[in-house]
Z-matrix of the N, CA and C atoms (Angstrom, degrees):
N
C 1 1.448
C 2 1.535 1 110.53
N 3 1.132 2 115.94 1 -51.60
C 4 1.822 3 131.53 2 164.00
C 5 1.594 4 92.36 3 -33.49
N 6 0.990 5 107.99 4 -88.17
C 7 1.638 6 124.96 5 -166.85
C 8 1.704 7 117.15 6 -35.76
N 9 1.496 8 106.44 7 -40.84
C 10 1.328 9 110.85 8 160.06
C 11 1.136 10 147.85 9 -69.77
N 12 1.747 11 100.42 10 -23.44
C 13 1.383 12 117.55 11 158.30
C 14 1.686 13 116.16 12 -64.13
N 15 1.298 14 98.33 13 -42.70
C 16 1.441 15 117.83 14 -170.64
C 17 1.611 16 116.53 15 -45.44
N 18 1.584 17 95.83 16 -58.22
C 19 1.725 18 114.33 17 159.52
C 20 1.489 19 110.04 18 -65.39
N 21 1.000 20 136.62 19 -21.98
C 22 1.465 21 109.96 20 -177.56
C 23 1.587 22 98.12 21 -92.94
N 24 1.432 23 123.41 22 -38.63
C 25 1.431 24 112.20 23 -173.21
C 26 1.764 25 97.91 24 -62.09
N 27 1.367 26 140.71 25 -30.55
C 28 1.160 27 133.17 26 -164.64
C 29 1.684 28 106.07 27 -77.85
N 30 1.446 29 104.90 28 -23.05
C 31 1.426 30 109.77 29 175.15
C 32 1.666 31 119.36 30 -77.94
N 33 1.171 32 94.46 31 -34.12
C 34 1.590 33 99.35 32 173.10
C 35 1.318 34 131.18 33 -70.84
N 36 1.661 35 99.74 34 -21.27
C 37 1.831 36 117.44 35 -169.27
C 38 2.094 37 80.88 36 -77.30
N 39 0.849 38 94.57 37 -56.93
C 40 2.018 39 110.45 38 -155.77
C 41 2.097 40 70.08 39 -62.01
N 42 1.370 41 140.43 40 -81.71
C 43 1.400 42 127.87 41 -160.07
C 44 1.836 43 123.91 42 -38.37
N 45 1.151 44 105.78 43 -22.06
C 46 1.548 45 121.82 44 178.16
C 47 1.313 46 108.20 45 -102.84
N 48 1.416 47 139.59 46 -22.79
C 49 1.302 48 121.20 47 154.91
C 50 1.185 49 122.18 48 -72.59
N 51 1.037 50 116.97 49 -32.49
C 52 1.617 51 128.17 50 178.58
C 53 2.264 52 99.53 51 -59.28
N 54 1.305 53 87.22 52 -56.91
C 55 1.636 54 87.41 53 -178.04
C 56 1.263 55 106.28 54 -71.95
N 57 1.452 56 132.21 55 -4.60
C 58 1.524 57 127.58 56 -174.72
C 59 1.827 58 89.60 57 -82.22
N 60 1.133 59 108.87 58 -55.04
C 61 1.488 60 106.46 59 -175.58
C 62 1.446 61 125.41 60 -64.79
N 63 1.419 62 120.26 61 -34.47
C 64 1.417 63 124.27 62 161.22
C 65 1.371 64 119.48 63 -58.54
N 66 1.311 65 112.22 64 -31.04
C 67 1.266 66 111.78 65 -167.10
C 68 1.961 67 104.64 66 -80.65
N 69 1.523 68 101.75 67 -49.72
C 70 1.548 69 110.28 68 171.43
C 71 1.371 70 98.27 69 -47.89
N 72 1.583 71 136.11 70 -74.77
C 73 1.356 72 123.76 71 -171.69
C 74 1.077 73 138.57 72 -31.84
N 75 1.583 74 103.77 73 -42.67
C 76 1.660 75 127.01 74 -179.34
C 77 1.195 76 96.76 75 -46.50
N 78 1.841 77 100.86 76 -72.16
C 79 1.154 78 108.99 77 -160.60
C 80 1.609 79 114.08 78 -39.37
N 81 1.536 80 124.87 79 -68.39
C 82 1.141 81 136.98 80 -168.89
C 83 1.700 82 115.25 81 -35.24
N 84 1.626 83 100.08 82 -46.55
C 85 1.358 84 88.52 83 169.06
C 86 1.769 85 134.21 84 -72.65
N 87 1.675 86 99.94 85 -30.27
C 88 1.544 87 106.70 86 171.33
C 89 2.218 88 106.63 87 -53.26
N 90 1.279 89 83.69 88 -31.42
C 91 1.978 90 76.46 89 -171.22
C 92 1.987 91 89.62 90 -71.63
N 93 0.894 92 122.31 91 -66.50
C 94 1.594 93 111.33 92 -172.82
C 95 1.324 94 115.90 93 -54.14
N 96 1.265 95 119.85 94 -20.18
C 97 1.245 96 109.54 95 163.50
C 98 1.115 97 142.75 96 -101.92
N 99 1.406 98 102.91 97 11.76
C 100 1.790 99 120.98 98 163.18
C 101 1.856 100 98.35 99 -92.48
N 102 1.301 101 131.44 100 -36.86
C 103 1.128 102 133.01 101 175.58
C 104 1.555 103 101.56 102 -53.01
N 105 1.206 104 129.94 103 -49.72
C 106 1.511 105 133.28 104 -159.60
C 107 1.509 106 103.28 105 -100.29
N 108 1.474 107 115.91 106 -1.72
C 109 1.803 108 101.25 107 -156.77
C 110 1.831 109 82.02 108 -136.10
N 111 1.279 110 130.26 109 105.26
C 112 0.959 111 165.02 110 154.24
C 113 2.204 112 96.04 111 -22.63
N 114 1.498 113 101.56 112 -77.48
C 115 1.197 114 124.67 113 167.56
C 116 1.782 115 111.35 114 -39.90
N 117 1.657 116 117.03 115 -78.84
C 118 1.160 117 97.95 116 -178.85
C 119 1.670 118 125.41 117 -58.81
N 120 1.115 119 118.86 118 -22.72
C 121 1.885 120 116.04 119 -177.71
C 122 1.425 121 88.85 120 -75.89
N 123 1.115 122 144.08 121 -59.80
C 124 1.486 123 101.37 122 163.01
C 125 1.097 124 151.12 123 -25.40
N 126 1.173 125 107.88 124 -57.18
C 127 1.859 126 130.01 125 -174.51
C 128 2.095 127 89.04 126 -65.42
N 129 0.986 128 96.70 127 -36.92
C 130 1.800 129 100.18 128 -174.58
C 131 1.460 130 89.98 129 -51.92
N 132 1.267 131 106.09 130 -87.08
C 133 1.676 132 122.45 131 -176.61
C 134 1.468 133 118.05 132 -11.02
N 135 1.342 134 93.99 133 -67.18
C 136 1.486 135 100.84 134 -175.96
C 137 1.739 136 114.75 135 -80.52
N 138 1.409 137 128.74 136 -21.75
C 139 1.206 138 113.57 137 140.40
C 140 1.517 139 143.81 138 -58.60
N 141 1.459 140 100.24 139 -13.16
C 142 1.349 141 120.34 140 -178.56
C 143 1.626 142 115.97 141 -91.58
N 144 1.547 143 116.28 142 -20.93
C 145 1.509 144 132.91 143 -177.28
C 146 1.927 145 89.47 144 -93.07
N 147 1.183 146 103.71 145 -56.04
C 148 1.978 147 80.14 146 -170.18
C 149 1.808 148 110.63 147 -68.67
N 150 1.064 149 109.60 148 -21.50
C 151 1.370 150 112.70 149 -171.15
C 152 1.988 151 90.78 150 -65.46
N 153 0.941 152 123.47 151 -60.40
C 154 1.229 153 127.33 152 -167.79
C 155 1.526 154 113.13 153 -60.56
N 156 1.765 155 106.16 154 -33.16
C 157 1.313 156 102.17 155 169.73
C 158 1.611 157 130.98 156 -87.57
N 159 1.223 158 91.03 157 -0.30
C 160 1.468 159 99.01 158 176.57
C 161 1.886 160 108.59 159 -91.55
N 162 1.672 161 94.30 160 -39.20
C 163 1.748 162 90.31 161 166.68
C 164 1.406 163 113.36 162 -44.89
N 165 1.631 164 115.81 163 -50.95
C 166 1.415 165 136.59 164 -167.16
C 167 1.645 166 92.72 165 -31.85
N 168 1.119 167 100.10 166 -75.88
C 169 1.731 168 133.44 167 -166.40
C 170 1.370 169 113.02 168 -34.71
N 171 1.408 170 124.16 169 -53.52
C 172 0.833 171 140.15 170 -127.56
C 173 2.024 172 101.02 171 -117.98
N 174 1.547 173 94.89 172 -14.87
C 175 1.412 174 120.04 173 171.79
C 176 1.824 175 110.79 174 -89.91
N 177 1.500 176 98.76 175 -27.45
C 178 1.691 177 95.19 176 175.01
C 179 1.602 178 121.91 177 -77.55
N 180 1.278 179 111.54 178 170.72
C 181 1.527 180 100.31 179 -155.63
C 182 1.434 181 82.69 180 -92.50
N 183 1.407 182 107.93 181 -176.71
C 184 1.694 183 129.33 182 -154.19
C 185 1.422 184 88.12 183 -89.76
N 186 1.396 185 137.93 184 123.93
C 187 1.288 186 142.42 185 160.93
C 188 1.564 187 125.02 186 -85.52
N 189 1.173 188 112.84 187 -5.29
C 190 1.436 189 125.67 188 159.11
C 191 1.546 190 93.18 189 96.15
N 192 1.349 191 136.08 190 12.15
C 193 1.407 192 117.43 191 -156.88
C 194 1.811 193 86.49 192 -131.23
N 195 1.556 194 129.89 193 -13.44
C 196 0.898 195 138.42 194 -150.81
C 197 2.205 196 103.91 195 -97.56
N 198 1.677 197 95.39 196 -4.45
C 199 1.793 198 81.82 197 -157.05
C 200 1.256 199 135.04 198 112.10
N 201 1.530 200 106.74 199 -46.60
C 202 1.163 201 106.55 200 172.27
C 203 1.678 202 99.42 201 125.69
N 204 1.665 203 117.10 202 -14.45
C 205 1.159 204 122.94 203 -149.87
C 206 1.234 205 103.04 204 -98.83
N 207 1.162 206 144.27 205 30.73
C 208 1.349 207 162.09 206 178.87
C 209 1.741 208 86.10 207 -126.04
N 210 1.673 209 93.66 208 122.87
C 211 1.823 210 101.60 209 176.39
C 212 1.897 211 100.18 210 -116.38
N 213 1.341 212 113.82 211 38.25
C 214 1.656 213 86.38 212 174.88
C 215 1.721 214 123.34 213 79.44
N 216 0.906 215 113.78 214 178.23
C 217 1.430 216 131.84 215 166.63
C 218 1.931 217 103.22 216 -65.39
N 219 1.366 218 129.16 217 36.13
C 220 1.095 219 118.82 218 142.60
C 221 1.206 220 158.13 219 -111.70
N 222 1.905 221 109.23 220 150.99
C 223 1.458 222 117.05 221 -126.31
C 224 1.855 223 96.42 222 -53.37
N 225 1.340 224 115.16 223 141.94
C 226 1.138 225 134.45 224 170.93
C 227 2.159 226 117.64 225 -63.69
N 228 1.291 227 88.35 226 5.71
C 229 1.579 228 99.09 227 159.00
C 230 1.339 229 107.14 228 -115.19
N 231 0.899 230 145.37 229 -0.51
C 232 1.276 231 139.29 230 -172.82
C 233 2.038 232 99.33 231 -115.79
N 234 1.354 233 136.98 232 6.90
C 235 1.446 234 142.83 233 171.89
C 236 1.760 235 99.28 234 -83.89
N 237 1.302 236 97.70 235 137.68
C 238 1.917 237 116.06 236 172.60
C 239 1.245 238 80.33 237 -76.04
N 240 2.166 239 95.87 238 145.16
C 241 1.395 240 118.70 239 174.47
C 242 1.936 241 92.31 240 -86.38
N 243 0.979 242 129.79 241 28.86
C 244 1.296 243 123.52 242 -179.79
C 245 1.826 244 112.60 243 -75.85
N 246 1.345 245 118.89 244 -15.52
C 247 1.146 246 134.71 245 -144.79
C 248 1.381 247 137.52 246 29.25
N 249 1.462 248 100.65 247 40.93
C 250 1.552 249 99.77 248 169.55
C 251 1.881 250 109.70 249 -85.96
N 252 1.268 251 104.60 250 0.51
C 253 1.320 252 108.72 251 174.72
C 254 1.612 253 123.49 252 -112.48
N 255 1.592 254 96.19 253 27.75
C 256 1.574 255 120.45 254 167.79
C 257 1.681 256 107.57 255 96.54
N 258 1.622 257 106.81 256 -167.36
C 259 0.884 258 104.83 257 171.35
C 260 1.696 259 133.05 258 -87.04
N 261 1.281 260 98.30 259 126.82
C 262 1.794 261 110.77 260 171.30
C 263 1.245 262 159.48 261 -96.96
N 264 0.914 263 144.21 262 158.13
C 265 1.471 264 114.03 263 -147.33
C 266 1.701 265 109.66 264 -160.60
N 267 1.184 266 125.88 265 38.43
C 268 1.586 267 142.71 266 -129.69
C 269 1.933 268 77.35 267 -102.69
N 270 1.590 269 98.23 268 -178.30
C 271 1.451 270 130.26 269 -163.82
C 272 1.345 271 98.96 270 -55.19
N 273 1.392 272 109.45 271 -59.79
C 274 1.498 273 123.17 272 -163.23
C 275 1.635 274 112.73 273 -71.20
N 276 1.791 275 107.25 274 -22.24
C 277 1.572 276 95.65 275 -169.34
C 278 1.605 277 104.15 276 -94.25
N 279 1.823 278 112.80 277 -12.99
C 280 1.520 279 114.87 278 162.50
C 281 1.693 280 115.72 279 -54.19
N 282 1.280 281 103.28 280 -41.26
C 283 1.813 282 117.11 281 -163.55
C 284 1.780 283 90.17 282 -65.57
N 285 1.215 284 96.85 283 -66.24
C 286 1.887 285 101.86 284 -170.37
C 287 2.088 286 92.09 285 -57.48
N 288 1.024 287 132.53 286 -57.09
C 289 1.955 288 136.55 287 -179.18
C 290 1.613 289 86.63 288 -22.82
N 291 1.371 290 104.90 289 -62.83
C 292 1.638 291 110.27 290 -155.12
C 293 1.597 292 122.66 291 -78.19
N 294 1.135 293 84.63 292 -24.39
C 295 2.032 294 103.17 293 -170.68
C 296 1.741 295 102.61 294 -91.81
N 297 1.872 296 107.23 295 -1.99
C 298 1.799 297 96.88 296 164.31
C 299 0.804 298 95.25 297 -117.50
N 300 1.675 299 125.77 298 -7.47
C 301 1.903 300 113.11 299 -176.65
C 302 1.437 301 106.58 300 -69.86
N 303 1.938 302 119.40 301 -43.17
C 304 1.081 303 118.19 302 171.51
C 305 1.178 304 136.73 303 -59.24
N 306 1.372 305 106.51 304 -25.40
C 307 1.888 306 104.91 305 -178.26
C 308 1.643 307 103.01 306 -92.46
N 309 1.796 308 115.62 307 -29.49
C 310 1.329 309 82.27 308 168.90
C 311 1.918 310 133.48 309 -72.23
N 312 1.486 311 102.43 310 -28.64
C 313 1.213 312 107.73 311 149.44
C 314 1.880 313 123.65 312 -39.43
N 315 1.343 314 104.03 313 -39.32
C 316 2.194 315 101.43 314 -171.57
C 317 2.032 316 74.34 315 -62.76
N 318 1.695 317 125.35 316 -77.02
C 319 0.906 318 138.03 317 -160.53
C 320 1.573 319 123.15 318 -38.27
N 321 1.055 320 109.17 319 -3.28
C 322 1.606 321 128.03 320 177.72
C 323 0.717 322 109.79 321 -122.02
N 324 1.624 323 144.82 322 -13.59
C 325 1.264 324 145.05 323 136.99
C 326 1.277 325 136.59 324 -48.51
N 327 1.373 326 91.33 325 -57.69
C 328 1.510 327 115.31 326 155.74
C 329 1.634 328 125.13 327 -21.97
N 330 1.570 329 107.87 328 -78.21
C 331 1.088 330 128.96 329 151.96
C 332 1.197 331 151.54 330 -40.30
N 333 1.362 332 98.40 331 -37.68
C 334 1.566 333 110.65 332 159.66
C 335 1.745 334 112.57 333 -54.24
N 336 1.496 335 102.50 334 -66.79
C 337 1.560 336 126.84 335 170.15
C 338 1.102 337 104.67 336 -34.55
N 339 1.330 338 147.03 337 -70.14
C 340 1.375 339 153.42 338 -176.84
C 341 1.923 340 107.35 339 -62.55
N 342 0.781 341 136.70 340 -15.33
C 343 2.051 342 166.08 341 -139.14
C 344 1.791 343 92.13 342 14.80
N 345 1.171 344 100.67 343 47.71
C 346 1.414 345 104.25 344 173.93
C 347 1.672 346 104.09 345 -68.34
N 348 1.195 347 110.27 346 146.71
C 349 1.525 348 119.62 347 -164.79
C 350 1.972 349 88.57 348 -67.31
N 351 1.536 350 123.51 349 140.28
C 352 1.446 351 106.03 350 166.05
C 353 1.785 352 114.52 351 -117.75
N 354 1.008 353 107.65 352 162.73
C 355 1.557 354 113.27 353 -131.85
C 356 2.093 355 83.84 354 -95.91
């Protein structure tokens, strides 16, 4: 039982460096490519304005007119990714934002290069 813990905590240390570095990479390229891509610093922006307004929201107290679905001043790690508690925008859904922005970007590259018609 020791031993199994042992391997899984050793798997998890090696699974979070691996995502520490994907995630830094991602990132690095999403910032140069909002600098160079007209289109995504938009798409940033405006993912970046509801995300904030939904924090907004979701920080005001319950006005009784809302459901019930307004929880107060609680901590924003502790909300279900289900989104009945609005829109979210946490560690993991930046990593996955960036890791399809890039491949559809490789995939349009791709295509271009080849002058394959793109869809």
């Amino acid at each position: 039982s020791n031993e199994v813990l042992r391997d899984h905590t050793h798997v998890l240390s090696k699974v979070r460096a691996v995502l520490s570095v994907v995630e830094r990479n991602l990132a690095l390229w999403s910032n140069h490519n909002q600098q160079s891509n007209e289109a995504a610093r938009k798409r940033e922006e405006r993912l970046s304005a509801r995300e904030l307004e939904a924090k907004q929201q979701q920080q005001m107290p319950d006005s009784g007119g809302s459901g019930g679905r307004r929880r107060g001043n609680r901590n924003m790690q502790q909300l279900s990714d289900d989104g009945r508690d609005g829109f979210q925008r946490t560690r993991g859904h930046k990593l996955v934002d960036n890791a399809l922005d890039l491949y559809g970007f490789g995939v349009s590259s791709l295509l271009r290069r080849a002058e394959a018609p793109i869809p």
